[in-house]
C-alpha positions as a Python dict, from the first residue, in 0.01 Angstrom:
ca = {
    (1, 'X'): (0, 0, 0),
    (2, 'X'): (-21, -161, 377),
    (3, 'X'): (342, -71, 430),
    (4, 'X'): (290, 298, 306),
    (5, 'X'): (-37, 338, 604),
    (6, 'X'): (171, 134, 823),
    (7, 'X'): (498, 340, 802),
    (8, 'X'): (246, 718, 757),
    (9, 'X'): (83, 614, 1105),
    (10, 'X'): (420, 545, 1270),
    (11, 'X'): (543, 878, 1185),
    (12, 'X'): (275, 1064, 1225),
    (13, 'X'): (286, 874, 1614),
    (14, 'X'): (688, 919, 1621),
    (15, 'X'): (626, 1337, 1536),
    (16, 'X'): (374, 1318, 1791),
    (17, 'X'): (595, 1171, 2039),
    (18, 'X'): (862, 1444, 1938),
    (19, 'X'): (649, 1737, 1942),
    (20, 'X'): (527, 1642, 2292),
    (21, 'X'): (847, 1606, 2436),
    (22, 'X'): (995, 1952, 2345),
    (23, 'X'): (701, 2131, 2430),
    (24, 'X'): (677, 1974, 2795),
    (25, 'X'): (1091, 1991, 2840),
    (26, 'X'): (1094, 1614, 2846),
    (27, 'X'): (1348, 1564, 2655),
    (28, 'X'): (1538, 1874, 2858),
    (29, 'X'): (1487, 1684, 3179),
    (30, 'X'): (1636, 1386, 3034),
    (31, 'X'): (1963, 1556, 2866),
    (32, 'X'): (1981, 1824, 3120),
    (33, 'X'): (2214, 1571, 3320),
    (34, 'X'): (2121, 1643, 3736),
    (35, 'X'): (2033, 1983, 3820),
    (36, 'X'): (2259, 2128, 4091),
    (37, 'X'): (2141, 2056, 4462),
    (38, 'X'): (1912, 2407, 4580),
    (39, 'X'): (2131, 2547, 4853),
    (40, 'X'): (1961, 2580, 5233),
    (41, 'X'): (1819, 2982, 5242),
    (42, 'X'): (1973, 3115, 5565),
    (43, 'X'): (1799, 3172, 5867),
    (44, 'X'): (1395, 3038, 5941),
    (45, 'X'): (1276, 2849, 5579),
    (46, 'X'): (913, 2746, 5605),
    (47, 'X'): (840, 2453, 5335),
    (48, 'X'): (498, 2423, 5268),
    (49, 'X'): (267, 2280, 5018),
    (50, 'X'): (71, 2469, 4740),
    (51, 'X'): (-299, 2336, 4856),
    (52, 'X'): (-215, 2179, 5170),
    (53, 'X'): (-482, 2309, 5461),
    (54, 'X'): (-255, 2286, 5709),
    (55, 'X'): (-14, 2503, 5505),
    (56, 'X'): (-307, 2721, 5421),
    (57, 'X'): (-386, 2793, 5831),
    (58, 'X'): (-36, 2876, 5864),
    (59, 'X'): (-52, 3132, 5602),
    (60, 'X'): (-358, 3276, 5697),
    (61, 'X'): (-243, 3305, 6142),
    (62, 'X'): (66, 3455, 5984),
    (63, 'X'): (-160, 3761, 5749),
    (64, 'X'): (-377, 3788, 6047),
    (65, 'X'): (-82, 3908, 6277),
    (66, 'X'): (125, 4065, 6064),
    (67, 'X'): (422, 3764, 6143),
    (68, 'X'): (617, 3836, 5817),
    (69, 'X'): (665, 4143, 5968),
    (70, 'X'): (804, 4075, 6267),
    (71, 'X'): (1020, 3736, 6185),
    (72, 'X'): (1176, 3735, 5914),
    (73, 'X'): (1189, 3383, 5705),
    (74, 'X'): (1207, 3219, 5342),
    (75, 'X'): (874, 2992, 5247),
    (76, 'X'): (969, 2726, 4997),
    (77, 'X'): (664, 2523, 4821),
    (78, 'X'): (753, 2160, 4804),
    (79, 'X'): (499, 1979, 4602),
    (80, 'X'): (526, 2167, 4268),
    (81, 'X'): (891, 2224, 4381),
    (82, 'X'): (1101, 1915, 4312),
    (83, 'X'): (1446, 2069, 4416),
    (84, 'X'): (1269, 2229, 4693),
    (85, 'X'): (1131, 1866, 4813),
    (86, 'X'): (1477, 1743, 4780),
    (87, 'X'): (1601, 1996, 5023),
    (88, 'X'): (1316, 1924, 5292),
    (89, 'X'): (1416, 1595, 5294),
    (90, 'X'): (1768, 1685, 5364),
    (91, 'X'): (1691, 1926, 5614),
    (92, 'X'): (1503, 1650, 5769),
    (93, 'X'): (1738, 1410, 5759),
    (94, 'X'): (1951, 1687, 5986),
    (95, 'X'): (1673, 1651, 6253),
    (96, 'X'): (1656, 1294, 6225),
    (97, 'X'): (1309, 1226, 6093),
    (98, 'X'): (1270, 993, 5816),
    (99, 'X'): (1146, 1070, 5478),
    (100, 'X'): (860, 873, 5503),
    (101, 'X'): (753, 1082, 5789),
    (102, 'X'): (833, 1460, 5627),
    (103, 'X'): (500, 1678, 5566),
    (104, 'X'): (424, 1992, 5597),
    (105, 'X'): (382, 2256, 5716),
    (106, 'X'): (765, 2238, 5803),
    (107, 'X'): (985, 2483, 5967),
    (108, 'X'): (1360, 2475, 6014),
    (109, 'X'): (1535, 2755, 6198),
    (110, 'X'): (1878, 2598, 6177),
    (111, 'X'): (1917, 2412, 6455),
    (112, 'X'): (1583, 2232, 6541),
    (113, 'X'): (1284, 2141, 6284),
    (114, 'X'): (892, 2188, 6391),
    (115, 'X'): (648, 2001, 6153),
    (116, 'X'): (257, 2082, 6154),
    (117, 'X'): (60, 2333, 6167),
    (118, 'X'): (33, 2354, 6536),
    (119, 'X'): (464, 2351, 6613),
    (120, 'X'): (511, 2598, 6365),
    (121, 'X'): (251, 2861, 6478),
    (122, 'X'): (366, 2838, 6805),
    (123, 'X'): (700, 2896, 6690),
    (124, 'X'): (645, 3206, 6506),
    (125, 'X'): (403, 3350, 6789),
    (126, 'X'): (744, 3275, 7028),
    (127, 'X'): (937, 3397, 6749),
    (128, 'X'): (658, 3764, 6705),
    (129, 'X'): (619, 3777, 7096),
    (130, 'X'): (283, 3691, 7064),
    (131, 'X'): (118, 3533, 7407),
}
């Protein structure tokens, strides 16, 4: 009788375990093998973070004056993003800053990389011809 509860419960946790998995895609992330690197947009790529003030006063100065527009760029959200993430820190690594030191609001325009909120407003006013 103890083994029959015993091996019910276990099953009951294993089918649990199972279920889980496939409905989150864990077990899809696992046998997936590594998902193919996201290839750099062309042109100005703004990563930013879904949440992230900073990000948020960027958004909001670039409604305000109409900056999509007038400059034309890609935004990529990098904390919900993990391929995304993966390519800021690459496109970091291009400008020399460590990983440890990446946040965002980043802009890349494909030679030179402005992080926070300040660099890349000023940027994109340069960029709009804004004074």
């Amino acid at each position: 009788m103890d083994k029959t509860i015993i091996l019910t419960i276990l099953l009951i946790v294993i089918a649990g375990f199972l279920f889980w998995g496939f409905q989150t895609g864990f077990f899809a992330n696992i046998f997936s093998g590594p998902a193919a690197p996201t290839p750099l947009p062309p042109g100005i790529v703004e990563f930013y973070g879904q949440g992230c003030p900073h990000c948020k006063d960027v958004d909001d100065f670039i409604k305000a004056n109409n900056i999509d527009q007038k400059v034309k760029f890609t935004k990529l959200e990098v904390w919900y993003n993990k391929s995304n993430a993966e390519l800021l820190g690459q496109v970091a690594q291009k400008c020399n800053i460590t990983s440890g030191s990446v946040g965002v609001p980043f802009l890349y325009d494909g030679l030179k990389c402005y992080v926070g909120e300040v660099d890349v407003i000023n940027f994109l006013k340069n960029e709009a011809g804004i004074k």
